[in-house]
N, C-alpha and C positions, 0 to 999 in steps of 0.2 A: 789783621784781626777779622773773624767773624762778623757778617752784620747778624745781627739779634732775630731771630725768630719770637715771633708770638703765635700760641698751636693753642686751640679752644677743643677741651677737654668733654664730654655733656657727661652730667650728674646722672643719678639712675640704674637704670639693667645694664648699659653697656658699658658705663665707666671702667669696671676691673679690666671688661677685654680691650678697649680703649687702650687703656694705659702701659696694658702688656705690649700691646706692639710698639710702642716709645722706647721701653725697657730693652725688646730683641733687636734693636736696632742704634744700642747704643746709650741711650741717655740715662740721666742720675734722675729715678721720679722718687724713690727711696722715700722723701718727706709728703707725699701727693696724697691725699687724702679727700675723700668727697666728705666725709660727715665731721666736718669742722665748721667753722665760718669763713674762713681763710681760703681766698676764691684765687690767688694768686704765688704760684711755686716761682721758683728761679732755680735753673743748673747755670751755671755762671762759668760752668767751666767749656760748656757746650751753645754758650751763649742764645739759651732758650727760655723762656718766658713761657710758662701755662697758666692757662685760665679755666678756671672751672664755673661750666654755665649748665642752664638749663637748656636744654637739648634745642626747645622751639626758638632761643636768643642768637644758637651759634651762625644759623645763614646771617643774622644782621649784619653780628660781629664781622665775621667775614667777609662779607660785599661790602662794607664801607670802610674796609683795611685794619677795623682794630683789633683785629686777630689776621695773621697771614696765611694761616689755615686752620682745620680742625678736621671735628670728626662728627658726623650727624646721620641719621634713618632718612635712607630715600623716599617715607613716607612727608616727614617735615621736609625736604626740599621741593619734592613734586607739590605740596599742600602750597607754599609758600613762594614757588619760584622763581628764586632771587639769583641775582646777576653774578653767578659764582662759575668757577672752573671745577668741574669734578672728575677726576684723571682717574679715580683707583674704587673698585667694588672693594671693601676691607674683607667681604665673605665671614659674618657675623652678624651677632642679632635680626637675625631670620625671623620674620613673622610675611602675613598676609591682611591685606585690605581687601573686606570683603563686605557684602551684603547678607543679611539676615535678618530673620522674622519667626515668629514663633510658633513652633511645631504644629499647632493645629490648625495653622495657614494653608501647609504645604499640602497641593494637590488640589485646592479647594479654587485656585486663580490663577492661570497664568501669569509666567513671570512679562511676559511679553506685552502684557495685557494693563498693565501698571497705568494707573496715570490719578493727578490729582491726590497721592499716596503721601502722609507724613514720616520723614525721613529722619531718625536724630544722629549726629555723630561729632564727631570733634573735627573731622577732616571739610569743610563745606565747601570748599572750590573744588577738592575733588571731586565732591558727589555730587557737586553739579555738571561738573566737565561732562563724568562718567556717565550720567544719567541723559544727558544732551544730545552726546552721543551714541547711542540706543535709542533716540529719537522719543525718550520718555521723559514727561512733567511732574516732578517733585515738587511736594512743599518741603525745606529743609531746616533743619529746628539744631541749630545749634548750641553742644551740651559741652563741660569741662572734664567732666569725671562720669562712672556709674552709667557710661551709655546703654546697658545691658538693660535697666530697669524702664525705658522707656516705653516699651511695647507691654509691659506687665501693669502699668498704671492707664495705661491710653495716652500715653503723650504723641506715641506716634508709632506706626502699623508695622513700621521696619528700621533698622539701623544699619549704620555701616563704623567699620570698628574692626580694631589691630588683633587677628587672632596669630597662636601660637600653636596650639594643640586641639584649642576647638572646646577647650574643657569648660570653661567660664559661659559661652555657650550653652551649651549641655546643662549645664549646672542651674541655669537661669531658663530651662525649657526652649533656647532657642534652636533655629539649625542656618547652618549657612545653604546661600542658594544661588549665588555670586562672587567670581572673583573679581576683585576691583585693577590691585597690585601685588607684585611680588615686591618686599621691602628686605635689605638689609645693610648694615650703616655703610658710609660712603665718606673719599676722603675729598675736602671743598677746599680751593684755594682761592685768595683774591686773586681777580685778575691783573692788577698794576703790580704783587708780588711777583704774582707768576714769572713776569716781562724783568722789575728792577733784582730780583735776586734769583736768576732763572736757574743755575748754577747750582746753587745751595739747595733749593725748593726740587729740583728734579735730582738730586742725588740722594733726596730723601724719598720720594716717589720709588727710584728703584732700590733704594734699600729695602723697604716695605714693601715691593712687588717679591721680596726673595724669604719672607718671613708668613704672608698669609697665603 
């Protein structure tokens, strides 16, 4: 018999592609649904277990085995850093980590020139890493949602934050002026899985190297 897979799903924009690559590689998601309450599926015939989480939960789930793998943005891994195996770029949910401020900044200060500058964003070890090394001092104002409106209120002169097209941006009078990261989801494996069920875990790795 099969040992049992547990694969950690994330909620959100990526879920449907998420799930698709389960489905070309085999499994019954057929009943998988993210807008339910019901955060746990079974194929029973494929002896797999999903869990459907919120995207920033799955590295935990992960590194401490109660998922044996999943699917998450190399944004929240990089942000997060957590003791995971990550074998596979899935090449989806594409965006960028970047820096930005509001149009009628640009040109008025170098970017070089930075320092003592309030920063808002959801990502803060990034931006600090990021900023550290460019040998510049932030203040960094960590925000949950709505990073966009920080620099319109005064909360703070620039933000950093997940674009896709730049339009939310734009929309909100800002412009980018930095890139931070390239992001797009990635596949995480515990590492004591990786080792006790290496067999199963790596024949699912190159199933999923022959679908994305």
């Amino acid at each position: 018999m099969k040992e049992r897979l547990t694969i950690a799903l994330p909620k959100g924009r990526n879920f449907a592609q998420a799930l698709r690559l389960w489905q070309l590689i085999g499994f019954d998601t057929r009943e998988i649904t993210d807008d339910t309450r019901r955060l746990i599926f079974e194929d029973p015939v494929h002896q797999v277990r999903f869990l459907i989480l919120r995207p920033t939960d799955i590295p935990t789930y992960v590194e401490y085995g109660a998922a044996d793998m999943g699917i998450v943005g190399k944004d929240i891994l990089a942000e997060q850093d957590r003791d995971v195996y990550e074998p596979l770029d899935l090449r989806f949910g594409f965006c960028r980590l970047v820096v930005a401020q509001p149009a009628d900044l640009t040109g008025r200060e170098p970017v070089s020139g930075w320092s003592t500058m309030r920063v808002a964003t959801k990502f803060p070890h990034l931006t600090e890493k990021y900023f550290v090394s460019t040998g510049r001092q932030v203040e960094i104002i960590k925000l949950y949602g709505s990073i966009e409106l920080a620099p319109l209120v005064g909360l703070a002169e620039r933000i950093v934050d997940l674009v896709e097209t730049g339009k939310t941006l734009q929309e909100n009078g800002l412009v980018e002026v930095e890139e931070i990261l390239k992001v797009s989801a990635r596949l995480v494996v515990n590492r004591a899985s990786q080792k006790t069920k290496y067999e199963r875990i790596t024949a699912i790795i190159d199933a999923l190297k022959e679908v994305i």
